[in-house]
N, C-alpha and C positions, 0 to 999 in steps of 0.2 A: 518543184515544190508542189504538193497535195493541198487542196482546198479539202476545207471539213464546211458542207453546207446545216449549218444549224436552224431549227426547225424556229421558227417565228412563234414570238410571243403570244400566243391566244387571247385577246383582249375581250374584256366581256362586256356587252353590248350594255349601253346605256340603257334607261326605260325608250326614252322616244325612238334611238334604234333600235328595240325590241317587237315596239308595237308600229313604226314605219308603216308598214301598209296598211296596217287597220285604221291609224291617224289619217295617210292620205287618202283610202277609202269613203271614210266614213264623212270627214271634212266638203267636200262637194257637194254634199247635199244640205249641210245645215242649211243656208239657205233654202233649199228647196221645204224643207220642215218647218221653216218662219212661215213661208210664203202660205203657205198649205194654213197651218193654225191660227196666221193673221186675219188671210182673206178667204181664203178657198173651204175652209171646217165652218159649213153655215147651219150644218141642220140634217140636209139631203144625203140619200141613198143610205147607205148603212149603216154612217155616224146614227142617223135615229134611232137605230135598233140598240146603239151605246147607250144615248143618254137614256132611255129608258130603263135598262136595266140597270143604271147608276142610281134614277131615282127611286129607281124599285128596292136596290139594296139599300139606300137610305132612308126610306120610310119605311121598310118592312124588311128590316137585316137579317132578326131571326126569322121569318115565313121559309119552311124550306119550300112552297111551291105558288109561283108563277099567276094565279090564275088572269092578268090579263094580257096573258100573249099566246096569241093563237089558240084561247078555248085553255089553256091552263099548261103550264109544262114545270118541272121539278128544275129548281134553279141549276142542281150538279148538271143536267143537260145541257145549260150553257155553258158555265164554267163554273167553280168552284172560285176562284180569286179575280176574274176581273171585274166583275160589277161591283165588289167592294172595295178592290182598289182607286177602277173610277169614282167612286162615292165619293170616297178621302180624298184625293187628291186631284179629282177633275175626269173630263174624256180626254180633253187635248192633250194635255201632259203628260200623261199616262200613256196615248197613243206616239207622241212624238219619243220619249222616253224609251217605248219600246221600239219601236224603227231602228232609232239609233241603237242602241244598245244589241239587235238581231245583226247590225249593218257590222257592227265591231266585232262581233264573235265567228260572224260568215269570214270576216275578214283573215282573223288569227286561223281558220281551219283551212282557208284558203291557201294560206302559208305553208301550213302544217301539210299537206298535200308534199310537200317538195318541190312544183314545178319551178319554174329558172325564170319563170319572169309573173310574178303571180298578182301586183297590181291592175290589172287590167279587168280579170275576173273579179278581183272583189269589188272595182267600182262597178264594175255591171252588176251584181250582185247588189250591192247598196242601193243603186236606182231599185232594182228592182223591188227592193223591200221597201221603197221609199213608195212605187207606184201604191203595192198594197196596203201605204197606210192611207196615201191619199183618197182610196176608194172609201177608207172610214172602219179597216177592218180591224179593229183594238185588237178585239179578242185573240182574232188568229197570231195580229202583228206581235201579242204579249208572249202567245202560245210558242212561238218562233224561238222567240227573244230566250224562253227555260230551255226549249230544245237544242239549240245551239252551244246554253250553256253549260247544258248537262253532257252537251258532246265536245265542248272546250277541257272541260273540271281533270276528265284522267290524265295524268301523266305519269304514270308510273309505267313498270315496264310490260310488254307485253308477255302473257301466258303465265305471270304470277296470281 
């Protein structure tokens, strides 16, 4: 008698088994993101160069230019959106927000890559992005956070 091997139902992935590694990536460090904006975000190294240009965009939104950092500079030379985002909503939160959210999308391209065991790289990847917020770096940590998403966004297919 002949077997007929019938091809398995393709089940399609829940959200949490979809996003799996970017969940368990990203997860190991909340803590480390408490710890940092609890105790560790006092002021020092490069957080300062934040909250300055937070209060510079909140007291002077429309000025398009700078004059007291470094002798004068045109605000688009730093960013265009983070010193108004920190305004609204803070330096910490905004930096922790961005970490996380670089740490998630590192994660999903991590995936997308293909390799066969691809949690490993993205939680190194997560620390890592986690170091660069701890050094206080918003800006870049924000900058991260678009670029990643803007290399998450396509899915369509390739050469269309």
């Amino acid at each position: 008698m002949a077997t007929v091997d019938l091809p398995m139902a393709r089940r399609r992935p829940t959200l949490a088994g979809h996003h799996r590694v970017a969940l368990l990536a990203t997860a190991p460090t909340l803590p480390l993101y408490a710890v940092w904006a609890l105790f560790l975000a006092t002021g020092g190294g490069d957080l300062a160069a934040q909250q300055a240009w937070a209060r510079f965009a909140a007291d002077h939104g429309a000025s398009a230019y700078n004059l007291f950092w470094y002798g004068g500079m045109h605000t688009a030379n730093y960013s265009l959106i983070s010193p108004y985002l920190m305004a609204e909503l803070g330096v910490r939160p905004v930096t922790v927000l961005s970490g996380l959210a670089a740490a998630w999308l590192g994660a999903v391209l991590v995936v997308r890559t293909g390799i066969s065991r691809p949690l490993a790289p993205a939680v190194l990847l997560s620390l890592a992005l986690w170091c660069n917020v701890a050094s206080g770096r918003t800006t870049f940590a924000l900058g991260v956070a678009f670029a990643l998403g803007a290399l998450v966004a396509p899915r369509g297919r390739r050469g269309t």
